[in-house]
N, C-alpha and C positions, 0 to 999 in steps of 0.2 A: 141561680138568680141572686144580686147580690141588692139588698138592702141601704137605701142611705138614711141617716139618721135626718130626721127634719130640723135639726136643730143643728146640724152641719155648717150650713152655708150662712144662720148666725153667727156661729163664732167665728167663722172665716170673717164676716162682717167685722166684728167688734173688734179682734184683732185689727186689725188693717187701719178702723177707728183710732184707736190706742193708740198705734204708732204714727198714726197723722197727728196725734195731738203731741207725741212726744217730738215729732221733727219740728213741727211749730213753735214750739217752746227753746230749745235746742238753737233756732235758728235767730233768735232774738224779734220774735212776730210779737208789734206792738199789741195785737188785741189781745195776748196772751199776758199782759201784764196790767195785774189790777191800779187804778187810779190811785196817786198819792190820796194819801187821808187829811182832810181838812183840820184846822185846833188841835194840832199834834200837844201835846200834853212835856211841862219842862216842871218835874218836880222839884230838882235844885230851887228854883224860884220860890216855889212853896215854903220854903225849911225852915223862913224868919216868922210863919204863923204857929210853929210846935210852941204849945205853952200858952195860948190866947183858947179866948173861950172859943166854942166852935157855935155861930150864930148865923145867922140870915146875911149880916152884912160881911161877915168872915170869910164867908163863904161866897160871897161876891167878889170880894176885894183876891182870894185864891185861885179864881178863875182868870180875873183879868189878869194877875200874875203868872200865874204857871200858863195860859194859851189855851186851858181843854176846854173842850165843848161840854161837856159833863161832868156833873159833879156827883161823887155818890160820898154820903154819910156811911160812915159805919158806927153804929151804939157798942158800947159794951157788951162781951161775951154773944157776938152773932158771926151767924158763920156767912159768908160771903163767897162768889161761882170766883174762882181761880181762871177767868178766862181773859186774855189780854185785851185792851182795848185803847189802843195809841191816845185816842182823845179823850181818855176819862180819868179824873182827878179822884181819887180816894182817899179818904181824910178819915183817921178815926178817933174818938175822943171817947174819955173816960164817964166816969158814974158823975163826977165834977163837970160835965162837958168842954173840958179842958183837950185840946189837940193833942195828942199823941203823934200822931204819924200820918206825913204827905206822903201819897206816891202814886205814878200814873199807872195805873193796872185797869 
């Protein structure tokens, strides 16, 4: 008598899965590509605030310049997530709260 694993005709499933998503993809299937991102972020713009203090309205005035949606501070000596994010402005400024460095990350 021969035995089948119960968990056989899942992985026949999943497989099968898999490769419908990869022929989808493959095939240029619109729902398989994520929506542009809104406030894409243009650091270049930023580069004329390296050197100003980093303040409320600085920090207004880098938004409307650079286009991002978001704006994150960074303080001296803080470690901060390495994770990309098209629309986010990162500004970091010293113990002087003086800019140091735009860039969209």
């Amino acid at each position: 008598m021969i035995r089948l694993s119960t968990a056989a005709p899942f992985t026949a499933i999943g497989a099968a899965l898999a490769l419908t998503a990869c022929a989808s993809a493959e095939n240029g299937d619109a729902s398989s590509t994520p929506p542009p991102l809104e406030g894409r972020c243009d650091a270049e713009a930023g580069q004329s605030f390296v050197g100003q203090k980093a303040t409320a309205e600085t920090g207004k005035g880098l938004m409307e310049a650079t286009g991002a949606a978001r704006l994150r501070w960074v303080p001296p000596r803080t470690a901060v997530t390495m994770d990309f994010q098209a629309d986010r402005l990162t500004v970091s400024y010293d113990d002087d709260m003086v800019i140091e460095r735009v860039s969209c990350t």
